[in-house]
NUVEX-128885 format. One record per atom (N, C-alpha, C, CB): x, y, z; atom name; chain. Coordinates in Angstrom, 3 decimals, always signed. Each point is the difference from the previous one (the first is absolute). Glycine has a CB too. Layout:
REM NUVEX-128885
+----------+----------+----------+------+------+
!        u !        v !        w ! site ! unit !
+----------+----------+----------+------+------+
!        X !        Y !        Z !   CA !    A !
...
+----------+----------+----------+------+------+
//
This chain:
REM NUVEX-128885
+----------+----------+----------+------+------+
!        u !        v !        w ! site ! unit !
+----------+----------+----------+------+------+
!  +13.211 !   +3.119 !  +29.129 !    N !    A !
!   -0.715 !   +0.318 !   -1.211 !   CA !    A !
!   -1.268 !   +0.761 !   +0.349 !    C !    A !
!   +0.946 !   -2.032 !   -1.142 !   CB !    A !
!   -1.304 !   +2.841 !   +0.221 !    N !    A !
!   -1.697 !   +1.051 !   +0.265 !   CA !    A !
!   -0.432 !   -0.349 !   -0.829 !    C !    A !
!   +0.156 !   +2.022 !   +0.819 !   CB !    A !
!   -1.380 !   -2.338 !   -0.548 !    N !    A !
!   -1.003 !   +0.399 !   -0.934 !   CA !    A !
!   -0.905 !   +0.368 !   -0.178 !    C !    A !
!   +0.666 !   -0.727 !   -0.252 !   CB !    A !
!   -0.862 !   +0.765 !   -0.651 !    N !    A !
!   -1.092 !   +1.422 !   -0.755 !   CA !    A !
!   -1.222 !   -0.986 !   -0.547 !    C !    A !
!   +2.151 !   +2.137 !   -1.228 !   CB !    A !
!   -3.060 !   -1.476 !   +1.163 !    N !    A !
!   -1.333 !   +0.085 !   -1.115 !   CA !    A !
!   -0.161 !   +1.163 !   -1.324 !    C !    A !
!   -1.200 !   -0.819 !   +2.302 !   CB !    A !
!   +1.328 !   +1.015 !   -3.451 !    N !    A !
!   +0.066 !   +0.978 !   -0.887 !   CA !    A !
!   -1.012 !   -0.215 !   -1.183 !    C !    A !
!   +2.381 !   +0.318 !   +0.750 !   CB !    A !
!   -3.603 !   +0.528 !   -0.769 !    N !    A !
!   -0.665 !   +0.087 !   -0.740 !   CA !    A !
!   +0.623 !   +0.262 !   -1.110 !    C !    A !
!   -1.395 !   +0.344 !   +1.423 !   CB !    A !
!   +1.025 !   -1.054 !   -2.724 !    N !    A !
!   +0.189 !   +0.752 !   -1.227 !   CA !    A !
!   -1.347 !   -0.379 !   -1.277 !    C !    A !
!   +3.014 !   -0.092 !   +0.721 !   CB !    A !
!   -3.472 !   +1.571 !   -0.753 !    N !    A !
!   -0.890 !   -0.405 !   -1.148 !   CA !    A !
!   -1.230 !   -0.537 !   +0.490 !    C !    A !
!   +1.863 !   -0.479 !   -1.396 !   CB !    A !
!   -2.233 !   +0.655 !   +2.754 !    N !    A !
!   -1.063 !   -0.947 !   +0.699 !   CA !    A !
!   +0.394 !   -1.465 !   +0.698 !    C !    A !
!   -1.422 !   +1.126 !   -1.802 !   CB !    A !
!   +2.516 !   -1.646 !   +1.036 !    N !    A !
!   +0.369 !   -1.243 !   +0.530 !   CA !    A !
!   +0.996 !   +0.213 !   +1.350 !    C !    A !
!   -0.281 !   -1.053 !   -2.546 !   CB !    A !
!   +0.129 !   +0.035 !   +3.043 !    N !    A !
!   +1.145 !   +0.393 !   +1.509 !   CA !    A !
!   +0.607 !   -1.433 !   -0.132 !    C !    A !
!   -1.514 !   +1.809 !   +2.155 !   CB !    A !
!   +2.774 !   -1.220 !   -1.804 !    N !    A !
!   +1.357 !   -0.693 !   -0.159 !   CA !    A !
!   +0.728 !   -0.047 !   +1.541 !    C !    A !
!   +0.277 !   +0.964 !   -2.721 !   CB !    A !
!   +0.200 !   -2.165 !   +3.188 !    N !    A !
!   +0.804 !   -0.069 !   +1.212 !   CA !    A !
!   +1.426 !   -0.254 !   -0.819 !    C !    A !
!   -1.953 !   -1.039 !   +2.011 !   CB !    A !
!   +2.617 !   +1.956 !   -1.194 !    N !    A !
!   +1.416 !   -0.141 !   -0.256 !   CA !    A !
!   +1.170 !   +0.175 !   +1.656 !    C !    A !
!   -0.889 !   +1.192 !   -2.938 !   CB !    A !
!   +1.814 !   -2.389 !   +2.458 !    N !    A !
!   +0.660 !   +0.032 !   +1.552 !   CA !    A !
!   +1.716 !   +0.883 !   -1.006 !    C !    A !
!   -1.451 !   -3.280 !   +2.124 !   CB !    A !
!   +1.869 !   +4.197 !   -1.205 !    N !    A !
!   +1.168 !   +0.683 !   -0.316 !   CA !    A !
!   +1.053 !   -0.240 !   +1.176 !    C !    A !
!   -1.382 !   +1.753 !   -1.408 !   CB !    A !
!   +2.208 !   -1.871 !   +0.829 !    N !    A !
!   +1.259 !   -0.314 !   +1.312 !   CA !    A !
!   +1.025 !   +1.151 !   -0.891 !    C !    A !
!   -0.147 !   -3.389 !   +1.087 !   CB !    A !
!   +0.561 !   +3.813 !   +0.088 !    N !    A !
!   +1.128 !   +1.441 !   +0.238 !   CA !    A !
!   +1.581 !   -0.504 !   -0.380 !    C !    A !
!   -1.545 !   +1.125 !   +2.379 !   CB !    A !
!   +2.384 !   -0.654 !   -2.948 !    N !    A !
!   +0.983 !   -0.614 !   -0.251 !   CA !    A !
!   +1.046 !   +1.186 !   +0.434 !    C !    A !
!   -1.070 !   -1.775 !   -1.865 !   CB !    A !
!   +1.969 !   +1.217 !   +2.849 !    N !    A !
!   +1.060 !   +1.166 !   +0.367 !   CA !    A !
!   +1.066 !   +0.473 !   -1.128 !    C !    A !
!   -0.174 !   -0.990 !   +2.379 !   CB !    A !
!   +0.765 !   +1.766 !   -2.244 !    N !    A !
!   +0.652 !   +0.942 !   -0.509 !   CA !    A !
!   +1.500 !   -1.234 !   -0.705 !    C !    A !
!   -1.187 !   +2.614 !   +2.088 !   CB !    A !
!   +1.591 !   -3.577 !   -1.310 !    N !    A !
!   +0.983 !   -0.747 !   -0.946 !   CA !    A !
!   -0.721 !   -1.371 !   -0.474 !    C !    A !
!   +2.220 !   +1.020 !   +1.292 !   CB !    A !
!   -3.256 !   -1.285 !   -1.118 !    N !    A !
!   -0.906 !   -1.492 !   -0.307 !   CA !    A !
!   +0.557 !   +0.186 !   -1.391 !    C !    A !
!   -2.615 !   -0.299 !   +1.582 !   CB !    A !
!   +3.035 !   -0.633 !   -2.011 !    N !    A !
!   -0.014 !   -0.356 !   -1.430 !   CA !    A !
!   -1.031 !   -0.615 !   -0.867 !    C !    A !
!   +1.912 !   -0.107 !   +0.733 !   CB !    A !
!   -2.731 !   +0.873 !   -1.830 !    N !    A !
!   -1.086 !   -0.093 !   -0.837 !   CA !    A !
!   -0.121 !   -1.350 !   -0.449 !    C !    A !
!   +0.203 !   +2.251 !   -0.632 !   CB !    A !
!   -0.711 !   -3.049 !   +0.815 !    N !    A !
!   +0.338 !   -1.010 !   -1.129 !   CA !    A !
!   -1.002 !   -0.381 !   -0.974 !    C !    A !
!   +1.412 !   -0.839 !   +1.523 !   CB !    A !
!   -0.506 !   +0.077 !   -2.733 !    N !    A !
!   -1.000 !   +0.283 !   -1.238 !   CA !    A !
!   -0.260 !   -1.529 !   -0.614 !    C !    A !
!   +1.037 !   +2.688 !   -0.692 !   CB !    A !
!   -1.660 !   -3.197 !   -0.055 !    N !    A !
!   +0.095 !   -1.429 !   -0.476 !   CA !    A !
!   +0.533 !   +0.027 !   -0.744 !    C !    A !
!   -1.395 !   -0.746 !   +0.431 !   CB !    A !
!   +1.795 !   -0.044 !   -1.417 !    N !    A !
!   +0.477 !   +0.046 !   -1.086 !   CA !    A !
!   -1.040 !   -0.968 !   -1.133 !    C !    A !
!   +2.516 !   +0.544 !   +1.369 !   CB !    A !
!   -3.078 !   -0.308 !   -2.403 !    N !    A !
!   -0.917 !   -0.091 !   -0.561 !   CA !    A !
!   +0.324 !   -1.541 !   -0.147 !    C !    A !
!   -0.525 !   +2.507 !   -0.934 !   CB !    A !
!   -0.537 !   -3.413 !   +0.719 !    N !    A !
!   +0.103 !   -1.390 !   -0.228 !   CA !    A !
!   -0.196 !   -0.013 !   -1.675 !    C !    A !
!   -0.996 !   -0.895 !   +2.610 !   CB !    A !
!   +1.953 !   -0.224 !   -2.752 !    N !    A !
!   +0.300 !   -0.249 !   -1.383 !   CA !    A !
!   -1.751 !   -0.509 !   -0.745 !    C !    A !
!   +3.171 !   -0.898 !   +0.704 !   CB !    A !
!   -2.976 !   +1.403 !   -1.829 !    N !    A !
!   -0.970 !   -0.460 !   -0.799 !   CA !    A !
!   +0.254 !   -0.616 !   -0.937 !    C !    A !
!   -0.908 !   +1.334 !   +0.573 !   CB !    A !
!   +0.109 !   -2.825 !   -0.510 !    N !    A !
!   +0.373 !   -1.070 !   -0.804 !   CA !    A !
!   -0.585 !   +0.066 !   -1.779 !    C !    A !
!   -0.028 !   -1.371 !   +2.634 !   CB !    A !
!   +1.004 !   +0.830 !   -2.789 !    N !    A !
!   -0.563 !   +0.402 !   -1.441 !   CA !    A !
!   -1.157 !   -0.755 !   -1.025 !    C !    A !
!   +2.337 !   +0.756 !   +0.242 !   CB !    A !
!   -2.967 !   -0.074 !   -0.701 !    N !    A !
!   -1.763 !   -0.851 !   -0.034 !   CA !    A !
!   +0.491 !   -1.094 !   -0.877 !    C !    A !
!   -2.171 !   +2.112 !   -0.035 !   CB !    A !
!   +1.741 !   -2.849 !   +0.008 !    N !    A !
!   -0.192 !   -1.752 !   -0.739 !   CA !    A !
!   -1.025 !   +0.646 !   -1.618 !    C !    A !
!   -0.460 !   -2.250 !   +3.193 !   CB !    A !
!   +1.832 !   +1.754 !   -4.001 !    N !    A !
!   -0.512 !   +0.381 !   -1.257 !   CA !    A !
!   -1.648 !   -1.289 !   -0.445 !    C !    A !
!   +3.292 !   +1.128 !   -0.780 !   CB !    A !
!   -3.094 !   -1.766 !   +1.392 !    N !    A !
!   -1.418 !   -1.228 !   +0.166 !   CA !    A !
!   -1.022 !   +0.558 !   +0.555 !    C !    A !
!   +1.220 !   -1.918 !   +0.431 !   CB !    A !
!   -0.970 !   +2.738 !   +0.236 !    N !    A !
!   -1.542 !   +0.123 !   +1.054 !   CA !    A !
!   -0.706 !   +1.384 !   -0.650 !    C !    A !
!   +1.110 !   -1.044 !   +2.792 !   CB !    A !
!   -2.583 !   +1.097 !   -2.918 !    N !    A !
!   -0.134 !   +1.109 !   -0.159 !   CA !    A !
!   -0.505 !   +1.127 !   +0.529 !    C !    A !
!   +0.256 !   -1.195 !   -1.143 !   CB !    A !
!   -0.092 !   +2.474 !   +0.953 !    N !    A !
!   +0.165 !   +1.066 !   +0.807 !   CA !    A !
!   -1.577 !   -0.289 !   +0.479 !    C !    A !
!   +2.090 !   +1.838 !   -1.231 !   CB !    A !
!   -1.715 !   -1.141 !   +3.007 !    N !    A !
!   -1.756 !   -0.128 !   +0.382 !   CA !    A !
!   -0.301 !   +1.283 !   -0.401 !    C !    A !
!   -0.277 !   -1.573 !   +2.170 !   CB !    A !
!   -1.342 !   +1.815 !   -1.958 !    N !    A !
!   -0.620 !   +1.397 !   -0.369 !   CA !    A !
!   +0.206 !   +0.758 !   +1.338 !    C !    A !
!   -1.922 !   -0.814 !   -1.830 !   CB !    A !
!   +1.749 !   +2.001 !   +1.855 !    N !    A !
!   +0.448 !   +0.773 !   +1.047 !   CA !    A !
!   -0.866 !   -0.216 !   +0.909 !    C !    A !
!   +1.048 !   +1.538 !   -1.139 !   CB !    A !
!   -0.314 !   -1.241 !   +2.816 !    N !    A !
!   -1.473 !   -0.624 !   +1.257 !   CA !    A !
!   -0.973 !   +1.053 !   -0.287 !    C !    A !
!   +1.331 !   -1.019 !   +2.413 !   CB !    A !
!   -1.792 !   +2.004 !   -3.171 !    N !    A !
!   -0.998 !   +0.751 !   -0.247 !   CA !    A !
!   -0.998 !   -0.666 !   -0.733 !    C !    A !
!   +1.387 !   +1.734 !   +0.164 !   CB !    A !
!   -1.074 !   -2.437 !   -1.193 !    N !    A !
!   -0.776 !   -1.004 !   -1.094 !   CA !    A !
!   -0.203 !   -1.429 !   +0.168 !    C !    A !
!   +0.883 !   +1.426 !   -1.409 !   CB !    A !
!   -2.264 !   -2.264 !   +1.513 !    N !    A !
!   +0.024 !   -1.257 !   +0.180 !   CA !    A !
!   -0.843 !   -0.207 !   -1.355 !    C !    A !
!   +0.298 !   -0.325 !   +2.810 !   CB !    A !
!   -0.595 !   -0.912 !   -2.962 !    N !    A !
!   -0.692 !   -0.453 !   -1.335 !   CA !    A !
!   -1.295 !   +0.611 !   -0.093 !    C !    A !
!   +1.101 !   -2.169 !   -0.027 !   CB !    A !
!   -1.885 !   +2.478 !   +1.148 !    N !    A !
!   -1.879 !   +0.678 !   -0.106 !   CA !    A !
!   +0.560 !   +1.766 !   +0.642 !    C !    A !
!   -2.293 !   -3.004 !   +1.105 !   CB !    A !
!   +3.436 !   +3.206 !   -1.416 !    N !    A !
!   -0.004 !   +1.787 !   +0.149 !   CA !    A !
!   +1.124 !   +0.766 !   +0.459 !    C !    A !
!   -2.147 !   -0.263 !   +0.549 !   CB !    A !
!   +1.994 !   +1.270 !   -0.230 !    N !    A !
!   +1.157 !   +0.825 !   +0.592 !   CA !    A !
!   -0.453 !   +0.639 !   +1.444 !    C !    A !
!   +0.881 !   +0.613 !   -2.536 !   CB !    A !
!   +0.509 !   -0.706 !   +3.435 !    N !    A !
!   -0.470 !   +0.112 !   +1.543 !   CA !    A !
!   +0.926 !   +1.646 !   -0.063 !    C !    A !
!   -0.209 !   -3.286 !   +1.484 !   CB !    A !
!   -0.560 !   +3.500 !   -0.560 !    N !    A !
!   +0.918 !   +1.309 !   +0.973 !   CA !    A !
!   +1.435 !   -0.791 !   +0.522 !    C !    A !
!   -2.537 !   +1.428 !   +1.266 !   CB !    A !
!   +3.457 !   -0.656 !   -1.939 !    N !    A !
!   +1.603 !   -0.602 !   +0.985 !   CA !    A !
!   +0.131 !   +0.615 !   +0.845 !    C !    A !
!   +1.358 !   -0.574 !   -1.361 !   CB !    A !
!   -2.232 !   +1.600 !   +1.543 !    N !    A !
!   +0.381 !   +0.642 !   +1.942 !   CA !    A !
!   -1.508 !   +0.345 !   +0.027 !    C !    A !
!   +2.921 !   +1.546 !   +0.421 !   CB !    A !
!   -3.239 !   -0.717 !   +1.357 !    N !    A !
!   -0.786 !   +0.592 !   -0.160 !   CA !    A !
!   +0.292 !   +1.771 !   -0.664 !    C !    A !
!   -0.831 !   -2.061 !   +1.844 !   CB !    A !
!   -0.616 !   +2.548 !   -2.112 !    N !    A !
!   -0.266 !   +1.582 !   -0.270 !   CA !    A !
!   -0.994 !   +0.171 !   -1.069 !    C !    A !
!   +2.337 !   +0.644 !   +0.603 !   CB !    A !
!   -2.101 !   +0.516 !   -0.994 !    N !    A !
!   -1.217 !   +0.869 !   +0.108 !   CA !    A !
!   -0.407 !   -0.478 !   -2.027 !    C !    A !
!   +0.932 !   +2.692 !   +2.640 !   CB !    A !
!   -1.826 !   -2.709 !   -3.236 !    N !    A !
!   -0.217 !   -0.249 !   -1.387 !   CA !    A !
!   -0.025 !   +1.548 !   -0.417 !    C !    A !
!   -1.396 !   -2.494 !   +0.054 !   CB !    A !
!   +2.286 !   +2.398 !   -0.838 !    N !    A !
!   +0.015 !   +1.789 !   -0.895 !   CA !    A !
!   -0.821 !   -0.049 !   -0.833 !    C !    A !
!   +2.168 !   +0.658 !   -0.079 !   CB !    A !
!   -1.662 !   -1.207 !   -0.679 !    N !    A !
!   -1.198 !   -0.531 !   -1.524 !   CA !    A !
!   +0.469 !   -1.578 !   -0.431 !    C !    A !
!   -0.135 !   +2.846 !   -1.448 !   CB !    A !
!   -1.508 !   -2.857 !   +0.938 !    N !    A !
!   -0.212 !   -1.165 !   -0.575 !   CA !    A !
!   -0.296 !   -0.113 !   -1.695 !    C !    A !
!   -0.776 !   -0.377 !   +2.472 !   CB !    A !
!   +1.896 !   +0.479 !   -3.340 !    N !    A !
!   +0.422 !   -0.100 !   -1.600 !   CA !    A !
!   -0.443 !   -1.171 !   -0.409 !    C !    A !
!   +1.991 !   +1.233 !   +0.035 !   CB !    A !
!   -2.992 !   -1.856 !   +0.147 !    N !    A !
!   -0.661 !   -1.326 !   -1.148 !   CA !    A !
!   -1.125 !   -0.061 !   +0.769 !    C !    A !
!   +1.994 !   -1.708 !   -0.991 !   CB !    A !
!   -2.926 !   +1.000 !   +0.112 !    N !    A !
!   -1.716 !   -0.422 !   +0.064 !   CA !    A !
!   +0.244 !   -1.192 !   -0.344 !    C !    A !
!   -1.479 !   +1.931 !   -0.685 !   CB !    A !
!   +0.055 !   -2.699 !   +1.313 !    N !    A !
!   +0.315 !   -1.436 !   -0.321 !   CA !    A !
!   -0.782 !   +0.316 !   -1.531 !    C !    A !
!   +0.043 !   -1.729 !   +2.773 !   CB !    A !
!   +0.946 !   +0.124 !   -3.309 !    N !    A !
!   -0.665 !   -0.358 !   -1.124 !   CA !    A !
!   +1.180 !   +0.667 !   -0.874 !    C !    A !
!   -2.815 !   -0.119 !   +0.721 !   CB !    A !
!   +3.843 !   +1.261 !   -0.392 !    N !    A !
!   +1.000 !   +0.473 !   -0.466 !   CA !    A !
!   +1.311 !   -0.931 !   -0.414 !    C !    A !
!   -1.084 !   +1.817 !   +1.277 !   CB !    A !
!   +1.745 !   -1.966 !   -2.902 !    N !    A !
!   +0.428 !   -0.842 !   +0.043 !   CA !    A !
!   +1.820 !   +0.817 !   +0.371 !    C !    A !
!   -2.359 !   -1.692 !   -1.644 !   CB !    A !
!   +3.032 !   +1.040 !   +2.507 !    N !    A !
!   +1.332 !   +0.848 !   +0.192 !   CA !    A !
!   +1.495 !   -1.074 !   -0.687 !    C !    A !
!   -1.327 !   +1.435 !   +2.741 !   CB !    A !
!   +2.484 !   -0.895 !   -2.520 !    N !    A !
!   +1.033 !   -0.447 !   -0.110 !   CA !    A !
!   +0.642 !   -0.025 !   +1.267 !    C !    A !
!   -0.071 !   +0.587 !   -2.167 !   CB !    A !
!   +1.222 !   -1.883 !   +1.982 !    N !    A !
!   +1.228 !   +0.131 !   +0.861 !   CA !    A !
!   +1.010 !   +1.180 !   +0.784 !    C !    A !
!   -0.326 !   -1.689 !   -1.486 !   CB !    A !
!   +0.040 !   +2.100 !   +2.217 !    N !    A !
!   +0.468 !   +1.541 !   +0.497 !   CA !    A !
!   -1.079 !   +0.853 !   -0.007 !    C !    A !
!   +2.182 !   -0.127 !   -0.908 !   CB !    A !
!   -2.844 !   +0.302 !   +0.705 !    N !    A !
!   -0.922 !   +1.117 !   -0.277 !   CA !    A !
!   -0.832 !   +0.175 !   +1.177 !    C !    A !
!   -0.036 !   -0.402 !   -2.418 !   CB !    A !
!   +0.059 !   +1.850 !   +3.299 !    N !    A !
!   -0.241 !   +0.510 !   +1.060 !   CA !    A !
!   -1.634 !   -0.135 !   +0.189 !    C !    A !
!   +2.240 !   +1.480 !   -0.194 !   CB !    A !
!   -2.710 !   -2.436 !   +1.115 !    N !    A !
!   -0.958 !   -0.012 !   +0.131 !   CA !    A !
!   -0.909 !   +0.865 !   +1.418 !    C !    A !
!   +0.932 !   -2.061 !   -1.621 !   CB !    A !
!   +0.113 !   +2.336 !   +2.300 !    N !    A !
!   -0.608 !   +0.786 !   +1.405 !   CA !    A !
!   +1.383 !   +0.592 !   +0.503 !    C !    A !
!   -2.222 !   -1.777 !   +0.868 !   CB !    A !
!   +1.781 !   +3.156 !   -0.483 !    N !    A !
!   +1.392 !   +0.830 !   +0.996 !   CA !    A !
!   -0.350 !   -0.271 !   +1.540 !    C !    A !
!   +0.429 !   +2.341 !   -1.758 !   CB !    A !
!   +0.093 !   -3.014 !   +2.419 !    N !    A !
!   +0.123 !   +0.560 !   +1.189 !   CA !    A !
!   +0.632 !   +0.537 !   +0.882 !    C !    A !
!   -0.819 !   -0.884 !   -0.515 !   CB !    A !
!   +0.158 !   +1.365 !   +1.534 !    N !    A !
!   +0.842 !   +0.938 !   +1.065 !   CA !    A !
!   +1.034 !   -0.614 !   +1.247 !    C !    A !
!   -2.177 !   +1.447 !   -0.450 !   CB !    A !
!   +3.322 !   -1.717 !   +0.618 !    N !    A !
!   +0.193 !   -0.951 !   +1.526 !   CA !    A !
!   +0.924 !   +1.205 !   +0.036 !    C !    A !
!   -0.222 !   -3.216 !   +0.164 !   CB !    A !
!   +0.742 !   +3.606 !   +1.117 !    N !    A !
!   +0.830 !   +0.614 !   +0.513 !   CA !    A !
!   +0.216 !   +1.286 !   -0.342 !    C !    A !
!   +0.646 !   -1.863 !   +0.274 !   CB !    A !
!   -1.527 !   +2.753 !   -1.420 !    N !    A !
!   +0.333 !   +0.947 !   -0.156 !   CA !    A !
!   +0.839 !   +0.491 !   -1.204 !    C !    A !
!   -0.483 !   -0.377 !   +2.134 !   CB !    A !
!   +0.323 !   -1.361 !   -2.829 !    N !    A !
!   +0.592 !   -0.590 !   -1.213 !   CA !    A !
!   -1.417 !   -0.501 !   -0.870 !    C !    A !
!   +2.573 !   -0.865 !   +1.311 !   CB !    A !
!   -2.179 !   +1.394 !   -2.921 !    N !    A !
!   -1.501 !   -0.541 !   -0.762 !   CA !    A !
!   +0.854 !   -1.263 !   -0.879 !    C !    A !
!   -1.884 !   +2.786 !   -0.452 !   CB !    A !
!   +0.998 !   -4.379 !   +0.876 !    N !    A !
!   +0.733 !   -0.944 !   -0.480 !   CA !    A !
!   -1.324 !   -0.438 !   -1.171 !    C !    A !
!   +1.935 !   -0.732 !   +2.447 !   CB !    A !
!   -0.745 !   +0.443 !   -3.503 !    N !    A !
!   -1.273 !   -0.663 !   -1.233 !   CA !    A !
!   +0.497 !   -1.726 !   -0.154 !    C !    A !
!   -0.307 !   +2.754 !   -1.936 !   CB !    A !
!   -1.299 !   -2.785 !   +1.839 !    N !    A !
!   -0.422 !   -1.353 !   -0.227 !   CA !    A !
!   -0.467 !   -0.513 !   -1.037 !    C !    A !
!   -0.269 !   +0.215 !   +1.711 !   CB !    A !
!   +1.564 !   -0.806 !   -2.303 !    N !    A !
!   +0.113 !   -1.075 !   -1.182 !   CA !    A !
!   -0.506 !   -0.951 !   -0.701 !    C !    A !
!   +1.060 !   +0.459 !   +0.789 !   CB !    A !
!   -1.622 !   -0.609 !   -2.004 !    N !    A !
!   -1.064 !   -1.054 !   -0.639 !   CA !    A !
!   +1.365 !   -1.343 !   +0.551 !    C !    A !
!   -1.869 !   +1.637 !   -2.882 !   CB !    A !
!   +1.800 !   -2.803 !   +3.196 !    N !    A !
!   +0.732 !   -1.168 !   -0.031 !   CA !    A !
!   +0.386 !   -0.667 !   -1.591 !    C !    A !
!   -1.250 !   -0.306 !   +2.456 !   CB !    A !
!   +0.619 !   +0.829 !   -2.840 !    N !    A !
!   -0.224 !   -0.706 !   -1.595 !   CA !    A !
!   -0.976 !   +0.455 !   -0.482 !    C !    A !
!   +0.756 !   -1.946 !   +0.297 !   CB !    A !
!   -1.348 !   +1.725 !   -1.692 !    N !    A !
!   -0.877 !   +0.309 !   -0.759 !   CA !    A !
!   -1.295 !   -0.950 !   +0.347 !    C !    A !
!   +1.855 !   +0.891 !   -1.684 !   CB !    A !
!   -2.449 !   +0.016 !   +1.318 !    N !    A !
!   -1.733 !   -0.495 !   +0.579 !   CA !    A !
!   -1.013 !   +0.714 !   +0.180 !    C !    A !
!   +0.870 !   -1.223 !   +1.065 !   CB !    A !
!   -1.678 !   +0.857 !   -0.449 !    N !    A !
!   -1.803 !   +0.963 !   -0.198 !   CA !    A !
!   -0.038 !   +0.371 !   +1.991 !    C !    A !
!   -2.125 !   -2.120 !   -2.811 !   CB !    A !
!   +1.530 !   +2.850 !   +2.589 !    N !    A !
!   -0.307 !   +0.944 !   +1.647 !   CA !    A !
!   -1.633 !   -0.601 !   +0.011 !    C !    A !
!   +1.759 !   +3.028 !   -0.087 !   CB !    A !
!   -1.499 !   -4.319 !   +1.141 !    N !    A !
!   -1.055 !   -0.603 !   +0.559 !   CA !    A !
!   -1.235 !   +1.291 !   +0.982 !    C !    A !
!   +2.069 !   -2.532 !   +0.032 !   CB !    A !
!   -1.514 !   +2.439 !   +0.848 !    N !    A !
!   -0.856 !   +1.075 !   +1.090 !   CA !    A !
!   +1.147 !   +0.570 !   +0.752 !    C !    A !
!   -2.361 !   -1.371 !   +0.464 !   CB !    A !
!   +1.951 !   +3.112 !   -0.736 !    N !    A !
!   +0.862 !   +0.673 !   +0.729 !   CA !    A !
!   -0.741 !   +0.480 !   +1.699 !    C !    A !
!   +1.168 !   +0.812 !   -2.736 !   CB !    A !
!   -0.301 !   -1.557 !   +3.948 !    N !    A !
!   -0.777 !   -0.003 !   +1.006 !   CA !    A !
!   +0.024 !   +1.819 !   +0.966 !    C !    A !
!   +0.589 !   -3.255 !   -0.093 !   CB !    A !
!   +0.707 !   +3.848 !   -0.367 !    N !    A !
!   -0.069 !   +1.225 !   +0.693 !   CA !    A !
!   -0.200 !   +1.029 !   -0.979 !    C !    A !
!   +1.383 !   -0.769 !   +1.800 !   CB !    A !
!   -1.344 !   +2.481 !   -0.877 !    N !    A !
!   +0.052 !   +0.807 !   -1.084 !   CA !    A !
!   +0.691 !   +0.868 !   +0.859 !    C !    A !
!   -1.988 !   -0.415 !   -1.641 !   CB !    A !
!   +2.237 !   +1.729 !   +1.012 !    N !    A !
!   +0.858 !   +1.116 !   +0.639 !   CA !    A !
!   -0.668 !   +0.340 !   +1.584 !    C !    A !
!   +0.612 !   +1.150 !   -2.682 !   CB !    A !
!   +0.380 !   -0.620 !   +3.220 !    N !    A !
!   +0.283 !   +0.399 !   +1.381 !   CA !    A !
!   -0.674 !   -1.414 !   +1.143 !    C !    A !
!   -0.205 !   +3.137 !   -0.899 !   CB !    A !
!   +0.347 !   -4.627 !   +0.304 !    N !    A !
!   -0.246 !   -0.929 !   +0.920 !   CA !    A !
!   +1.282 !   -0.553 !   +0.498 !    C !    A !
!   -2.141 !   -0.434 !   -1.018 !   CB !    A !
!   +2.141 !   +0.422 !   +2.435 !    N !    A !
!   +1.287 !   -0.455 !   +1.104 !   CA !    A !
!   -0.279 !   -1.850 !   -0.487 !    C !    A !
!   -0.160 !   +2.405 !   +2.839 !   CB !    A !
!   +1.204 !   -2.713 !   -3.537 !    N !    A !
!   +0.638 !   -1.230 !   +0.177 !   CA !    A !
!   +0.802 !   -0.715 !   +1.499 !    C !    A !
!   +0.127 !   +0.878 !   -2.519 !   CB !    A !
!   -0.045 !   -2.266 !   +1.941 !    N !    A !
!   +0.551 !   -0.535 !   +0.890 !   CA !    A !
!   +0.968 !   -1.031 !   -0.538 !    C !    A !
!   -1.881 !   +0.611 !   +1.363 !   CB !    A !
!   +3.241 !   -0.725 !   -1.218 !    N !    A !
!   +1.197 !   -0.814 !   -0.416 !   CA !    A !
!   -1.046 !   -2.075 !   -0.698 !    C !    A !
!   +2.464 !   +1.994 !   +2.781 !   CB !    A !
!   -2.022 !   -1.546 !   -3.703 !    N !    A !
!   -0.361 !   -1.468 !   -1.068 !   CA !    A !
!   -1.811 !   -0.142 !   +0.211 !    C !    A !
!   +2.855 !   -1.786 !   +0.585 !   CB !    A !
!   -3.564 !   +2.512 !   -0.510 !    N !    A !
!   -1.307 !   +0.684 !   -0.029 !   CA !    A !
!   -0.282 !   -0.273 !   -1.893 !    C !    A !
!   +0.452 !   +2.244 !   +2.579 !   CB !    A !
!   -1.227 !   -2.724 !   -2.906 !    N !    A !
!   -0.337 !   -0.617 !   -1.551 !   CA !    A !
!   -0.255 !   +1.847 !   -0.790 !    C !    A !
!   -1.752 !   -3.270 !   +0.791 !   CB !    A !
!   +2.359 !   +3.724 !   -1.429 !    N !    A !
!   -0.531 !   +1.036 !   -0.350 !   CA !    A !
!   -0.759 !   -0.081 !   -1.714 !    C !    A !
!   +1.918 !   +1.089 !   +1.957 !   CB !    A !
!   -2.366 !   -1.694 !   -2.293 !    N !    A !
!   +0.094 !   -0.566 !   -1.685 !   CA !    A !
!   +0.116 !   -1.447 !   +0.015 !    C !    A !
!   +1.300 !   +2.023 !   -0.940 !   CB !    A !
!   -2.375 !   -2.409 !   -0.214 !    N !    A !
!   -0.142 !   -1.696 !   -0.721 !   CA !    A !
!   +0.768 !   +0.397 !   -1.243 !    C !    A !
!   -2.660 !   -1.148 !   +0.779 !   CB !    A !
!   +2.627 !   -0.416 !   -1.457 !    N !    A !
!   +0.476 !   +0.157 !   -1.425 !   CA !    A !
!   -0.644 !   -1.081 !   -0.413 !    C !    A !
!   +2.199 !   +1.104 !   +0.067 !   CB !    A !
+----------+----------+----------+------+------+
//
């Protein structure tokens, strides 16, 4: 196996690669069954949203920041774009409610479950 070090984006990444000859056979998983949710239990909020706010689900970059505190929002409603991979991901009110303190603003580097917003 080799491996590498590969910057991306400023961050550096180790990755080990192993060579596969010409008849190695690929192999693939086969997806694990997904159980079917318990009509009793109820749905959790997404790992982005806890009860005092909304986190970064990865790291990257803040594009814009669409609410002020004291702003009252809805369920779905895009509260921040961000940047990961070269991909712009939006970030979702959890539910309806008031915008406690908004802690970032545009072009600030996040960090994966990093508090970005109160409620």
């Amino acid at each position: 196996m080799k491996k590498y070090e590969v910057e991306i984006n400023g961050e550096i990444y180790h990755v080990a690669v192993r060579e596969l000859t010409d008849d190695a056979e690929m192999k693939t998983q086969e997806p694990a069954e997904t159980p079917e949710p318990d009509p009793k239990q109820e749905p959790q909020p997404s790992s982005a949203a806890t009860g005092d706010g909304v986190h970064a689900p990865m790291p990257g970059t803040i594009l814009k920041v669409l609410v002020s505190s004291g702003q009252s929002v809805t369920e779905g409603e895009t509260l921040i774009v961000l940047e990961a991979m070269k991909m712009e991901n939006e970030i979702v009110a959890p539910a309806d409610g008031v915008v406690g303190e908004v802690l970032v603003q545009a072009n600030d580097r996040v960090q994966s479950d990093q508090l970005l917003l109160t409620f």
